[in-house]
FIROMAR-8308 format. One record per atom (N, C-alpha, C): x, y, z; residue in three letters. Coordinates in steps of 0.1 Angstrom, whole numbers, padded with zeros to 4 digits, always signed. Example, Ala and Ser with C-alpha at 12.3 -4.5 7.8 and 13.67 -1.06 7.14 Angstrom:
+0132-0057+0078Ala+0123-0045+0078Ala+0132-0033+0078Ala+0128-0022+0071Ser+0137-0011+0071Ser+0129+0000+0079Ser
END
This chain:
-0116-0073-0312Unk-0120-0064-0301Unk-0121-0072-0288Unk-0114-0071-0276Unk-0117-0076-0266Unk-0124-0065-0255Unk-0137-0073-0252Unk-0144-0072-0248Unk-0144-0074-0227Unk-0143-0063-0219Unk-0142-0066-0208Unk-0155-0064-0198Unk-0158-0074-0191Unk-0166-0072-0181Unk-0168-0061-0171Unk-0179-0049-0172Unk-0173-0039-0161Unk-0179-0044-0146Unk-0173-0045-0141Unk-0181-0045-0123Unk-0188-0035-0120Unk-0199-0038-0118Unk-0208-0026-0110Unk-0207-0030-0092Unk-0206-0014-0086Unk-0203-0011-0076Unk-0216-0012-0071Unk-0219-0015-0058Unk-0229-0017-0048Unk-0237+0000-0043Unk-0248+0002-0045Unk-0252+0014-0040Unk-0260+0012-0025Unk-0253+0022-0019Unk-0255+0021-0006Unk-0266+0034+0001Unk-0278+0028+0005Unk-0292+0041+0008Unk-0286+0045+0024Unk-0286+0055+0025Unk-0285+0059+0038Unk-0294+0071+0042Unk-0293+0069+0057Unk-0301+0081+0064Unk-0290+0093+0070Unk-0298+0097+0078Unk-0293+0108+0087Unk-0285+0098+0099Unk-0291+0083+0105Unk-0293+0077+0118Unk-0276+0068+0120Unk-0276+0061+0130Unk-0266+0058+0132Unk-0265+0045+0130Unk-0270+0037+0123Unk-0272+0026+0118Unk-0262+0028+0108Unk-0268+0038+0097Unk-0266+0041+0083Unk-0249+0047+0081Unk-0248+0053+0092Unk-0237+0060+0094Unk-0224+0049+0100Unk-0228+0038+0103Unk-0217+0029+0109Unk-0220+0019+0099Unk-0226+0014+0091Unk-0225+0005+0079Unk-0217+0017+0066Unk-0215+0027+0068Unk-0207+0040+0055Unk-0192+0031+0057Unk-0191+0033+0074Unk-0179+0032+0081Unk-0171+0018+0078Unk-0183+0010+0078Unk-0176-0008+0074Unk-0175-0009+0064Unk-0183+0002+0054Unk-0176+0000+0037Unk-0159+0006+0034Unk-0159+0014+0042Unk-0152+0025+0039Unk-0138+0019+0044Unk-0139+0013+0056Unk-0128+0005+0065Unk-0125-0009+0059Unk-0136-0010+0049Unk-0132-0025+0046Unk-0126-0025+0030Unk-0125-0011+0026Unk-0124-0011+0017Unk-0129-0013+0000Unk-0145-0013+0003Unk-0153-0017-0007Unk-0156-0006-0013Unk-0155-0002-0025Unk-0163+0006-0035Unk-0177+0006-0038Unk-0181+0016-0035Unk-0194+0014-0032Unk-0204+0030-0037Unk-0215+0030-0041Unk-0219+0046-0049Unk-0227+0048-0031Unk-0226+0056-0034Unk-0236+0065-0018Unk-0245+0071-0020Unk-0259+0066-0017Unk-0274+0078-0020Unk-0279+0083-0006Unk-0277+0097-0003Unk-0288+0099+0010Unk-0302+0098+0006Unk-0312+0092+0015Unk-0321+0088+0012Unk-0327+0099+0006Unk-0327+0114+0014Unk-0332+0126+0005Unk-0331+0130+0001Unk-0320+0127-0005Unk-0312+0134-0018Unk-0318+0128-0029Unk-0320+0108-0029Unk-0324+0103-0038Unk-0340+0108-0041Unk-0346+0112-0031Unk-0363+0115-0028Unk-0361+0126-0039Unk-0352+0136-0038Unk-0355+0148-0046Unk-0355+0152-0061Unk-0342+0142-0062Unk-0334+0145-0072Unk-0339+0131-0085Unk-0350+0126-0080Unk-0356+0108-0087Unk-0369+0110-0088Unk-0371+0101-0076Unk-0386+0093-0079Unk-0394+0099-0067Unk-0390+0110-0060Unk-0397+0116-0048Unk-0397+0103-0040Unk-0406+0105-0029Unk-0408+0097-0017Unk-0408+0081-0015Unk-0399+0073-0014Unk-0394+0059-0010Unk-0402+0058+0003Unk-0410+0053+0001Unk-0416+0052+0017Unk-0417+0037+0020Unk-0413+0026+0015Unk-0410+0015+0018Unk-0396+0012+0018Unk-0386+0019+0011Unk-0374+0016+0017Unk-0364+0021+0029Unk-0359+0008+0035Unk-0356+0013+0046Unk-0338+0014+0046Unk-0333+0021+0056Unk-0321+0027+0057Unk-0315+0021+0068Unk-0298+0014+0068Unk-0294+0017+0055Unk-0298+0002+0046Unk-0295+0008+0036Unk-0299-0005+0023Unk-0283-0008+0010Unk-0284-0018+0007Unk-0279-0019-0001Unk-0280-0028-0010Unk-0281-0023-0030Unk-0284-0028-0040Unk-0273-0030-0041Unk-0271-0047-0046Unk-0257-0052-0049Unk-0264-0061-0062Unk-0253-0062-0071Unk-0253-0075-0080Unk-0261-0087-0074Unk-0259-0094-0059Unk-0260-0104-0057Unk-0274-0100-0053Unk-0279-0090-0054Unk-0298-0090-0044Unk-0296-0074-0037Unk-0307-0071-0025Unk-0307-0065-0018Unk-0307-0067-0006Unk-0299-0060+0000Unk-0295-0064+0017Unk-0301-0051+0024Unk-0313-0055+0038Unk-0318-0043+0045Unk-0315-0045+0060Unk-0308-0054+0060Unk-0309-0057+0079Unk-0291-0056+0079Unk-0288-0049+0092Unk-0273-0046+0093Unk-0262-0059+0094Unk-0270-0076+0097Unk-0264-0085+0093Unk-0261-0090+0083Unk-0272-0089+0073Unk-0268-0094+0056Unk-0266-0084+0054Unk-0262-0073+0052Unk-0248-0062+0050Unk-0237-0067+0058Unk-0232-0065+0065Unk-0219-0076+0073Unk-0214-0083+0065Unk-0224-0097+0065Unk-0221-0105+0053Unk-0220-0108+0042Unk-0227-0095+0034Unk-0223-0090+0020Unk-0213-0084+0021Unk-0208-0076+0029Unk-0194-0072+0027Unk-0179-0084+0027Unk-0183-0093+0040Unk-0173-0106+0043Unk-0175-0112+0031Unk-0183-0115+0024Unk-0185-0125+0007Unk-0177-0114+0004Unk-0178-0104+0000Unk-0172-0094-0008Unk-0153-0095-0008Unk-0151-0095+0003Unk-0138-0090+0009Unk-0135-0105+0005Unk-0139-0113+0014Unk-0134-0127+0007Unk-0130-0132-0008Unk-0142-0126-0014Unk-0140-0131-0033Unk-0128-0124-0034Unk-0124-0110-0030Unk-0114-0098-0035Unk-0101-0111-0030Unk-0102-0110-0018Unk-0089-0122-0014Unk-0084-0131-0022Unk-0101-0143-0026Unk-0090-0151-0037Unk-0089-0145-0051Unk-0094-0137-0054Unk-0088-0131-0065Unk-0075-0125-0068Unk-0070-0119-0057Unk-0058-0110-0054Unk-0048-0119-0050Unk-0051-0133-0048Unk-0039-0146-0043Unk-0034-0151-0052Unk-0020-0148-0054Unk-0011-0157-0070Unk-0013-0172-0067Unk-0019-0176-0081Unk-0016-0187-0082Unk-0009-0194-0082Unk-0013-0208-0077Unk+0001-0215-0070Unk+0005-0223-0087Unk+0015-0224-0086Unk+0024-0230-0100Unk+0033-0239-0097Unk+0035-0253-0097Unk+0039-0262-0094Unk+0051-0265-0103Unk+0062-0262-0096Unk+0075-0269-0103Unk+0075-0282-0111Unk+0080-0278-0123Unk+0084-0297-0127Unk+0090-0310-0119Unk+0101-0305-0112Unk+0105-0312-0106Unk+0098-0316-0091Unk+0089-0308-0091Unk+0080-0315-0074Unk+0068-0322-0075Unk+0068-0335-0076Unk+0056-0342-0081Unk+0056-0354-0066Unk+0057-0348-0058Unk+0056-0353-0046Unk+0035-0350-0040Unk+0031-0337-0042Unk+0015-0342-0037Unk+0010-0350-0053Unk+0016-0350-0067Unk+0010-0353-0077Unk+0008-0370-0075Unk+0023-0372-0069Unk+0026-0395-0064Unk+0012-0393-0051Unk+0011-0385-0044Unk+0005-0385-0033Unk-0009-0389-0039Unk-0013-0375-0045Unk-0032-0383-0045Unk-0031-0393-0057Unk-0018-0400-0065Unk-0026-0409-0071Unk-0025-0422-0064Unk-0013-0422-0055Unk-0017-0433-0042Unk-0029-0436-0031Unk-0035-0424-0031Unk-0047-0419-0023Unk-0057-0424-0031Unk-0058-0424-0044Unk-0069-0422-0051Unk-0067-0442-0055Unk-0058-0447-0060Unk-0054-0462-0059Unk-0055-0473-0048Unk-0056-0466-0035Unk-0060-0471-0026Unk-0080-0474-0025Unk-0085-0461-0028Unk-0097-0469-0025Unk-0101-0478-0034Unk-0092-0485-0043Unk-0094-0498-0051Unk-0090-0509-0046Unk-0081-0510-0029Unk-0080-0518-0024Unk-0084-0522-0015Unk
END
């Protein structure tokens, strides 16, 4: 049986305000998958009244992000990991052992 890791997607709390409404826009633009709760919708349909959480918010794997800068930068970590993930690995010809002579000359020098 092989067994796969699922990724859980980032839930993102929003309001009515324009805060909430331009961090939708940098998920959406940046391409991150992400689940969407209006904050009233969640009030109604849950645990009723959130009166300490603030909008917008976002529950990620890595923690919780409430200020519109560590959101930014949860998304830039995000987009970044996606990059080197999505970058083919480099695979080195047999015949090019030119950086391979390189760092073991690099690495033999600091013996001299």
């Amino acid at each position: 049986m092989n067994a796969t890791k699922k990724k859980r997607k980032p839930i993102l709390l929003i309001d009515d305000s324009i805060d909430s409404q331009r961090i939708k826009r940098l998920f959406c633009e940046s391409e991150v998958d992400f689940v969407e709760y209006h904050i009233k919708k969640f009030e109604e349909s849950c645990c009723g009244e959130l009166p300490t959480t603030r909008t917008p918010s976002v529950i990620a794997e890595g923690g919780i992000y409430r200020e519109e800068e560590k959101i930014r930068n949860y998304i830039k970590q995000l987009k970044e990991k996606q990059n080197k993930l999505s970058q083919p690995r480099q695979i080195h010809q047999q015949g090019d052992t030119s950086n391979h002579n390189k760092r073991i000359e690099e690495s033999e020098s600091a013996y001299w």
